[in-house]
GULUM-25050 format. One record per residue (C-alpha): x, y, z; residue number from 1. Coordinates in steps of 0.1 Angstrom, whole numbers. Layout:
// GULUM-25050
((X,Y,Z),NUM),
...
// end
This chain:
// GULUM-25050
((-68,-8,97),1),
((-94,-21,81),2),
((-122,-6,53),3),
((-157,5,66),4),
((-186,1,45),5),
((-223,10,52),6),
((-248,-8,34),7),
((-285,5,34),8),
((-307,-28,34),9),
((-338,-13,21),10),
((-324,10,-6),11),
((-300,-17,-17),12),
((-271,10,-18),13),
((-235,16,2),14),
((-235,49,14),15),
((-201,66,32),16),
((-213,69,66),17),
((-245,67,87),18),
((-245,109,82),19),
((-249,103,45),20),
((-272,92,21),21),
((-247,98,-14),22),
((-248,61,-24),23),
((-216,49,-32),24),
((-204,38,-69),25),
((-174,25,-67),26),
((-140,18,-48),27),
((-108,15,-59),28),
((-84,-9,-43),29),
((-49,-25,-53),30),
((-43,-60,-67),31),
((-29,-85,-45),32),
((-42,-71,-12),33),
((-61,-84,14),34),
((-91,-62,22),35),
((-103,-63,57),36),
((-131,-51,56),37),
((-157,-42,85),38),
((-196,-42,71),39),
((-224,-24,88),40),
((-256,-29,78),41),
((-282,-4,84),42),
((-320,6,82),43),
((-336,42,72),44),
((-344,62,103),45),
((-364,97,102),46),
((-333,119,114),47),
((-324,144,92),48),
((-291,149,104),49),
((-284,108,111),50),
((-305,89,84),51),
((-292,57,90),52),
((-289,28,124),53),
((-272,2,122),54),
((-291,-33,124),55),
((-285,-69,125),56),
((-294,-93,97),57),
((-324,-116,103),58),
((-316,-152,123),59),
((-313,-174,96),60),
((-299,-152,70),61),
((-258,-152,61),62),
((-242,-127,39),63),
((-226,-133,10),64),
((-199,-116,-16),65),
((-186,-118,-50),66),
((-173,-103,-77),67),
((-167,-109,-115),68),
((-152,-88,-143),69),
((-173,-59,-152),70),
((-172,-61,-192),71),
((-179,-101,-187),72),
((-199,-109,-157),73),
((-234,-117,-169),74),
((-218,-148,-191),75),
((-190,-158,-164),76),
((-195,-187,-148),77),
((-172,-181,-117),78),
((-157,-154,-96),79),
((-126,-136,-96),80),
((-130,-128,-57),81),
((-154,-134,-33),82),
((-159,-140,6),83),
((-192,-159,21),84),
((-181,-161,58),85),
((-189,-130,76),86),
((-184,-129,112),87),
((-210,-109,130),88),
((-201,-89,162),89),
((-220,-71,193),90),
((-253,-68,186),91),
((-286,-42,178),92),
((-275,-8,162),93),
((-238,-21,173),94),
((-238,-53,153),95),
((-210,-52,125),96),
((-196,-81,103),97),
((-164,-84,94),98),
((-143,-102,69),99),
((-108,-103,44),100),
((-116,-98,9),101),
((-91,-118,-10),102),
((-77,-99,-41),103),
((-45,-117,-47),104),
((-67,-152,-59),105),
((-53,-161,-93),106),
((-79,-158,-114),107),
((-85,-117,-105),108),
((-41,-118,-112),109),
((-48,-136,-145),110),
((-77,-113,-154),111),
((-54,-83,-147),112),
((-31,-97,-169),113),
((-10,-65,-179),114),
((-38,-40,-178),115),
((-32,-7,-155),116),
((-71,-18,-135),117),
((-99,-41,-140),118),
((-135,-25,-130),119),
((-154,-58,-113),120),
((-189,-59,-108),121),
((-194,-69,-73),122),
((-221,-77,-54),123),
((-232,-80,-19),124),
((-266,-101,-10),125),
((-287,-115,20),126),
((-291,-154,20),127),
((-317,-173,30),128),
((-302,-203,49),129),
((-331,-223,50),130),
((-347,-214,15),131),
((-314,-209,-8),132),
((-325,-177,-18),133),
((-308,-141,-22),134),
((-328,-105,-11),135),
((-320,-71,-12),136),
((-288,-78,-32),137),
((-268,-46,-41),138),
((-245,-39,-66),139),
((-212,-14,-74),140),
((-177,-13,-93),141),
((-144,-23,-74),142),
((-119,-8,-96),143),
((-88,-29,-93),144),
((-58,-14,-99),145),
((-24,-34,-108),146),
((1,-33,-76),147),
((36,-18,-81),148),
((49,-43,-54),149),
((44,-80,-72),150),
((73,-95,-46),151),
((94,-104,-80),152),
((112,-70,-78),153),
((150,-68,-76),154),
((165,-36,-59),155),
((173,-7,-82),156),
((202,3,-81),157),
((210,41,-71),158),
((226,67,-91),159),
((256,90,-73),160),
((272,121,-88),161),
((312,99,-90),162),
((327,132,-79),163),
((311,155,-60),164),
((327,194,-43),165),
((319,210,-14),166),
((332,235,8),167),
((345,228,48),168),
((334,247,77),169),
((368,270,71),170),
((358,272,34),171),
((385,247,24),172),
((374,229,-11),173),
((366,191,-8),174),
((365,170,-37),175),
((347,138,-24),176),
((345,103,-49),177),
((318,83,-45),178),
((310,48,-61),179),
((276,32,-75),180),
((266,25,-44),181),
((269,54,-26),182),
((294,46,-3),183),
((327,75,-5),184),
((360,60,-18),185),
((385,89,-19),186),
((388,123,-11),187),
((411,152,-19),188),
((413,183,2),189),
((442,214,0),190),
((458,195,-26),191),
((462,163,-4),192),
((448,128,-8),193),
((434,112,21),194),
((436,75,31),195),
((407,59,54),196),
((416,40,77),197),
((391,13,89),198),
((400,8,128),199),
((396,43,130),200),
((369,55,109),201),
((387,91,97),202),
((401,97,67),203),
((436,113,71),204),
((457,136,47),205),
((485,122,33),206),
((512,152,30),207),
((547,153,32),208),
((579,172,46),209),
((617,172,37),210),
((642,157,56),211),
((680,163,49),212),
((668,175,10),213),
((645,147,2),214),
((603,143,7),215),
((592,119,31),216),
((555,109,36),217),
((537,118,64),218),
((497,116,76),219),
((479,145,89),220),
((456,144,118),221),
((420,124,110),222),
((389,135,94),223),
((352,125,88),224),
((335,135,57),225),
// end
């Protein structure tokens, strides 16, 4: 999967789609992604209902990214993220150019710092190979938002009622006792305790009959719970 953006040339703007001329203000993405991102660059056309065709840049010309904090970017002296290799595909009003938009570089983690987002200026230009010179270059915010998922994260652990009732297909009470981790550990039913055995995988009621006066133990038939 990967992000499409349309970027009207002329009127220096992103727009959603070719059908749409609402330029586009910002985007918000999570920290410590990488962005593929698939660029389309396009030219004004007089169709009302299509106002935009894709294009390809002029021979000669690269495109180039980058981005610095919003509140800070006119004094800082280097970006947070950028990407200046653009691979351009197809060609005429099928041309696009894609790339990965790096957001897990240091400095944008160290800018974040423990902020909930960072708004970035970014901006996307045209480059003059031959003259070292930007054109047409177009600005918006990319409001980075701090991930949940950092990859330092232990597993949480889950929380289980320790006893728990319910009621049998006969309506037959079953008090069931459960551990921290979810996994069942007893289990009393009619007044009986049952013992799990492993090789079998059933729990089985432990009752008991009298022989010549006295109680002797005896196991039931086995269950699953």
């Amino acid at each position: 999967m990967s992000v499409n953006l349309y970027w009207s040339l002329g009127e220096q703007k992103l727009v959603s789609s070719l059908n749409s001329t609402t330029k586009i203000e910002r985007y918000d993405f999570v920290l410590r992604d990488t962005l593929p991102v698939v660029l389309r660059v396009c030219n004004e056309q007089s169709n009302i209902n299509v106002p935009y065709i894709v294009t390809a840049i002029d021979a000669g010309s690269a495109i180039k990214f980058g981005a610095k904090a919003l509140a800070t970017y006119a004094t800082d002296a280097d970006f947070l993220f950028n990407q200046a290799t653009w691979v351009a595909a197809v060609s005429g009003t099928s041309t696009t150019y894609t790339a990965d938009i790096p957001l897990n570089t240091a400095e944008l983690i160290a800018a974040m710092g423990t902020a909930p987002y960072l708004d970035c200026k970014v901006e996307f230009t045209i480059y003059n190979t031959a003259l070292f010179t930007n054109a047409l270059s177009t600005q918006l915010t990319f409001r980075i938002y701090k991930d949940v998922i950092t990859g330092s994260e232990g597993v949480p652990t889950s929380t289980y009622p320790v006893v728990s009732q319910i009621l049998d297909d006969t309506g037959a009470q079953i008090v069931k006792v459960i551990n921290a981790n979810g996994v069942l550990v007893g289990v009393f039913k009619n007044g009986a305790p049952y013992v799990f055995i492993l090789s079998t995988g059933l729990w089985y009621p432990l009752t008991g009959i009298i022989q010549d006066g006295i109680p002797v133990p005896a196991f039931g038939a086995g269950e699953t719970f």
